[in-house]
C-alpha distance (Angstrom), angle and dihedral (degrees) to the residues before:
residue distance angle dihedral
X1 . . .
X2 3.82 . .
X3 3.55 135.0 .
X4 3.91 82.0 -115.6
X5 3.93 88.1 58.4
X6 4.21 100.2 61.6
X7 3.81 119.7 80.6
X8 3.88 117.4 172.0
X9 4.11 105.5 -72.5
X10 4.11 101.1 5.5
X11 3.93 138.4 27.1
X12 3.75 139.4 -143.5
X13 3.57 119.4 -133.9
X14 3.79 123.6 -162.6
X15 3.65 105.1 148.6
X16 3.71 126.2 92.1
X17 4.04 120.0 -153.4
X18 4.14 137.5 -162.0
X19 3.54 108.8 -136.5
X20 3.68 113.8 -170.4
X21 3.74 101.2 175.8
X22 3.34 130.3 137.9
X23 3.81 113.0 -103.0
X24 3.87 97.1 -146.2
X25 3.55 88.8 43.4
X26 3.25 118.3 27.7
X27 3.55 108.5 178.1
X28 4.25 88.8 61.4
X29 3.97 116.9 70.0
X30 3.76 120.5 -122.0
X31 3.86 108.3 -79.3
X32 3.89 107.1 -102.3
X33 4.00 93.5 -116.1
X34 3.80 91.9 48.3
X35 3.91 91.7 47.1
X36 3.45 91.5 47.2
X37 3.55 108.1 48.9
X38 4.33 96.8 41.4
X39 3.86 89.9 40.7
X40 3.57 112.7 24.3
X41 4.18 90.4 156.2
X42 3.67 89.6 66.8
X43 3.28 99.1 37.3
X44 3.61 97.2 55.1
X45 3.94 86.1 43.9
X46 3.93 97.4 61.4
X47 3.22 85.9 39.9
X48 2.99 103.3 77.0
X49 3.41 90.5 63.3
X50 3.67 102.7 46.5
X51 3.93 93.1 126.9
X52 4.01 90.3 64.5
X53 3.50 93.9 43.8
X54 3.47 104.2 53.2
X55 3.66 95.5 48.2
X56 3.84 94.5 58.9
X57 3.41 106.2 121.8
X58 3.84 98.6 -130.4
X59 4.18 80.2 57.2
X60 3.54 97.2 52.7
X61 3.95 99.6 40.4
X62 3.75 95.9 47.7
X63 3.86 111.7 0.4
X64 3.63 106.8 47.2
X65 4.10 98.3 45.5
X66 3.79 88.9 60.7
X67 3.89 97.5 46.4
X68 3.36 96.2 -100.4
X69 4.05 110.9 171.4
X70 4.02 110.1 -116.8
X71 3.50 97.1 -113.6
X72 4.04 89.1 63.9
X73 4.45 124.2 115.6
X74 4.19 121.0 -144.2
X75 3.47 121.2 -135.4
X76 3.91 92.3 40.2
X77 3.76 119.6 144.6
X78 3.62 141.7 128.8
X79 3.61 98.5 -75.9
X80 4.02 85.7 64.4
X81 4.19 89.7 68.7
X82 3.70 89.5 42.3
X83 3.83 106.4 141.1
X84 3.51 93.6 -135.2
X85 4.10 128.8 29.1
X86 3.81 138.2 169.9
X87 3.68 98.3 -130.9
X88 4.40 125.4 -170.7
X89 3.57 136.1 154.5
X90 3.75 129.9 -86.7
X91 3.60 88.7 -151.1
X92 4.18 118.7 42.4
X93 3.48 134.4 120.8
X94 3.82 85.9 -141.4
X95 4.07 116.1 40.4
X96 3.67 100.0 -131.9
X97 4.08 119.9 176.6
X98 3.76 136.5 -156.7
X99 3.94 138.4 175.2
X100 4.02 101.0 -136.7
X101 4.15 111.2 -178.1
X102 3.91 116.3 -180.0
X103 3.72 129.1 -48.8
X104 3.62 123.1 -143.0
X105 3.49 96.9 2.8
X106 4.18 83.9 -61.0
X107 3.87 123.2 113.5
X108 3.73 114.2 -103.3
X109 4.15 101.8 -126.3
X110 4.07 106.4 -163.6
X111 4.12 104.4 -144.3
X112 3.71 118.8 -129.6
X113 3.70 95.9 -79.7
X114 4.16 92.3 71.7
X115 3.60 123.0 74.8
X116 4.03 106.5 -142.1
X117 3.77 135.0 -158.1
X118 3.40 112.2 -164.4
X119 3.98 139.5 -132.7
X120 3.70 153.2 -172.7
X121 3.63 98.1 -176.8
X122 4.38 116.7 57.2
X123 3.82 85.3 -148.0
X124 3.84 95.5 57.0
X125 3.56 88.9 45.6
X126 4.03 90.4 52.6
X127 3.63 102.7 43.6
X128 3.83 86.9 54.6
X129 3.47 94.2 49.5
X130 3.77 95.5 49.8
X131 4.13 85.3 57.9
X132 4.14 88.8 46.6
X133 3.22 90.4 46.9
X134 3.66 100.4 46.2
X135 3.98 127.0 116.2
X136 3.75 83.7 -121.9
X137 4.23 99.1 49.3
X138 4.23 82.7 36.8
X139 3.90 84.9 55.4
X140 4.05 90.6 53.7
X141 3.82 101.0 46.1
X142 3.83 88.5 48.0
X143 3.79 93.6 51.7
X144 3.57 98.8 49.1
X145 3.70 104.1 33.4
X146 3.46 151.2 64.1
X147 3.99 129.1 -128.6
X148 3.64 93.0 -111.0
X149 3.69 102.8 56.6
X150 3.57 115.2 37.4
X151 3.92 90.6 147.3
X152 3.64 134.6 159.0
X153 4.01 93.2 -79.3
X154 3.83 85.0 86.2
X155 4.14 83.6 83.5
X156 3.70 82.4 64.9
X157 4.25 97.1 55.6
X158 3.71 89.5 33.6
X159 4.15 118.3 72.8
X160 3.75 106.6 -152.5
X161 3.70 106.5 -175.8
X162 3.87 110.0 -128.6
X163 4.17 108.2 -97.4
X164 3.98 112.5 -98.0
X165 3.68 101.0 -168.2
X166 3.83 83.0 -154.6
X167 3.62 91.7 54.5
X168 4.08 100.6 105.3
X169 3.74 87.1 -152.4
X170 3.64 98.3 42.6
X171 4.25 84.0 54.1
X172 4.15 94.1 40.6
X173 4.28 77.9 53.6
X174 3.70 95.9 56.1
X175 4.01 95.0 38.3
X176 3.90 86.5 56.4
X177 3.65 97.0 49.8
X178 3.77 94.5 46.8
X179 4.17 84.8 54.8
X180 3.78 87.1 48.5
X181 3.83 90.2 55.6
X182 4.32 95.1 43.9
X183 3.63 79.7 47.4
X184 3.49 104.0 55.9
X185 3.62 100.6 34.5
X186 3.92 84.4 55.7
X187 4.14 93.1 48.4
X188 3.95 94.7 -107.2
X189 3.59 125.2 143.8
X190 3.58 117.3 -114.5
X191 4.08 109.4 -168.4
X192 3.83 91.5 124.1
X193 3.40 98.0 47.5
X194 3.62 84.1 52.7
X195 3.54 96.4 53.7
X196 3.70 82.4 51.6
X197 3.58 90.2 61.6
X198 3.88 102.5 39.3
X199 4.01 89.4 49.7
X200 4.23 88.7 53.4
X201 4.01 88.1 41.6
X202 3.13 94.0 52.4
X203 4.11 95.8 45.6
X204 3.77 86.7 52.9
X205 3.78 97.1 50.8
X206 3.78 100.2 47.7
X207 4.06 100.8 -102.9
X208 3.57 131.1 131.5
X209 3.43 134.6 -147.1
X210 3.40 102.5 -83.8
X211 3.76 95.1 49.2
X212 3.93 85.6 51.2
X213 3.87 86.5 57.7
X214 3.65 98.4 45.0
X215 4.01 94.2 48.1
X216 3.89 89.6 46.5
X217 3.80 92.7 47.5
X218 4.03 87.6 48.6
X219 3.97 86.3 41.7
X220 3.97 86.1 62.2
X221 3.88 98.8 36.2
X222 3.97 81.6 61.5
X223 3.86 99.3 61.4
């Protein structure tokens, strides 16, 4: 998935991907004998371009000093197979959010222009992206940052209570968010919903009404 693919509440993926990691350890690359002898067909495929590949610079900064084999990815780990992740851009003029899953039966794999949060649990994953994604958490990332580097630091300005999945509010979040994605991915608008979520964000973080108003007011006044 590319930075291209995420729109706030859903994502489009066209891209396809050959990950030759190592499933117990996915930060290494599958050892060239191993990779060649249980998939030949891929091997033989990249390659054919092992002279681009090893001169990527991410290869030969981190990759190639520790023996890495050509056909290896950085920035691989078990948070990339997650089943669930909070995905947005590092680059946007708007910060926009989305929980994306697998497609196809195939892990989605966010490229390095996504920031990801991972999860095991879908409604974890939803009840933080309803707070993300809120006019209220929208309001903060705008204020404080620039276009260019809307990275995962925003976790550190942004208090996102831990998920209770008791917490009636904490559930109502997730529900909403899950609409927001059906709704989207089917071309349906989604301003109550949203008001649905702004109105429990706001509950949760101590605001009242008023404030909500203000901050969504200032939220358009910065488009």
């Amino acid at each position: 998935m590319r930075g291209r693919d995420v729109k706030r509440w859903g994502s489009d993926q066209k891209a396809h991907i050959i990950v030759p990691q190592d499933p117990k350890q996915p930060s290494k690359g599958i050892a060239q004998t191993v990779f060649q002898s249980r998939f030949p067909k891929a091997f033989d495929y990249l390659s054919k371009f092992k002279q681009q590949l090893e001169t990527r610079s991410g290869y030969k900064k981190y990759l190639k000093p520790i023996g890495e084999p050509f056909s290896s990815l950085y920035n691989i780990g078990p948070y990339t197979f997650a089943p669930y992740k909070v995905v947005w851009k590092e680059q946007s003029s708007e910060f926009e959010c989305a929980v994306v899953s697998s497609l196809d039966g195939k892990v989605v794999i966010p490229d390095h222009k996504l920031m990801l949060v991972p999860f095991q649990q879908q409604d974890k994953a939803h009840y933080v992206c309803a707070l993300l994604g809120s006019s209220i958490a929208r309001f903060v990332v705008q204020a404080y940052t620039i276009s260019t580097q809307q990275s995962t630091h925003i976790l550190e300005n942004i208090k996102v209570p831990k998920f209770n999945p008791k917490d009636d509010t904490h559930k109502e979040l997730a529900r909403l968010t899950k609409q927001c994605h059906e709704r989207v991915a089917a071309g349906i608008s989604v301003v109550d919903l949203e008001e649905q979520i702004d109105e429990l964000a706001a509950k949760m973080w101590g605001l009242s009404k008023e404030e909500l108003k203000d901050i969504k007011d200032s939220l358009e006044e910065m488009k």
